[in-house]
C-alpha positions, 0 to 999 in steps of 0.5 A: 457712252462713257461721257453720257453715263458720266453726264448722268452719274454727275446729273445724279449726284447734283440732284442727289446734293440739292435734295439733300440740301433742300431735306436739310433745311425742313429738318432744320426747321422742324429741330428749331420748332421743337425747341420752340415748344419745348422752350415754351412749355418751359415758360409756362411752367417757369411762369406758374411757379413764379406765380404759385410763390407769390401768392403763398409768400403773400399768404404766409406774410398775412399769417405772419402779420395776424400772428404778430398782431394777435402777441400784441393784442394779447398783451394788450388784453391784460391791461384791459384786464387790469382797468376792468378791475379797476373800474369794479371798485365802488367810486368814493368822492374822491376815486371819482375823477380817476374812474371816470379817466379809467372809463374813457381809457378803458374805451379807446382800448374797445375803439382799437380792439375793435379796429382790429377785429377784436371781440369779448366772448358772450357765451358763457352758459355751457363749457365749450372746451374750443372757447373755454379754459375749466380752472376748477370744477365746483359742485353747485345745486345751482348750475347742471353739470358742465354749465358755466358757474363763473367767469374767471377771465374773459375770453376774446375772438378775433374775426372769429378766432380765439385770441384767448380762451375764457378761464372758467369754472364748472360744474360737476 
């Protein structure tokens, strides 16, 4: 009897060891398919990140080459500025030759001002505080209170956004 409760006693045990063996291995698994999700998710996450800075950093390098463009074409709006007034003097026979050079000057620099976007402003009848600059205010019988009396500078758009207000008077 001994060696049968022994027999049985080791049957017991075997059974016990490959049930363990058997539980272990399902563990096992299960541990390695969390760490799968969670590796995934990882992936995912890491992923969007990556995706959510490229599209910002191409967003600030657009802002950052339109903010650069718009310094240039600022500058480049005083010396179209400077061959307006030039164009604004009477032509004498012998200033002729050179208006007319100012003129075809003065439209190449309209050509590149429009290539990038760039527009005079046309509104000139009511202040606009978003569009104009008020140097003076003037009182005129002429013109109702916070109309437009003269246009100092001209003001440009740039697809659709100020590039430089227009410097104006105004009436009282």
């Amino acid at each position: 009897m001994n060696k049968d409760f022994e027999q049985t006693d080791t049957q017991e045990s075997v059974a016990a060891a490959s049930y363990e063996q058997a539980a272990e291995p399902a563990g096992a698994l299960a541990q390695c398919e969390q760490q799968l999700a969670e590796w995934q998710e990882k992936y995912i996450r890491a992923n969007a990140d990556f995706d959510n800075f490229r599209k910002r950093t191409a967003k600030d390098q657009a802002l950052w080459r339109q903010q650069a463009q718009a310094e240039i074409l600022v500058q480049l709006l005083e010396i179209v500025d400077n061959f307006d007034r030039a164009l604004e003097k009477e032509a004498t026979p012998e200033t002729q030759a050179w208006l007319e050079g100012f003129m075809l000057i003065r439209k190449s620099f309209d050509k590149l001002l429009h290539a990038y976007g760039v527009e005079r402003m046309n509104n000139y009848d009511t202040f606009d505080p978003q569009y104009h600059e008020a140097l003076m205010h003037v009182d005129t019988p002429d013109h109702v209170s916070g109309n437009i009396v003269m246009v100092i500078q001209h003001g440009y758009l740039m697809n659709g956004i100020v590039l430089r207000p227009a410097q104006v008077t105004v009436a009282k």
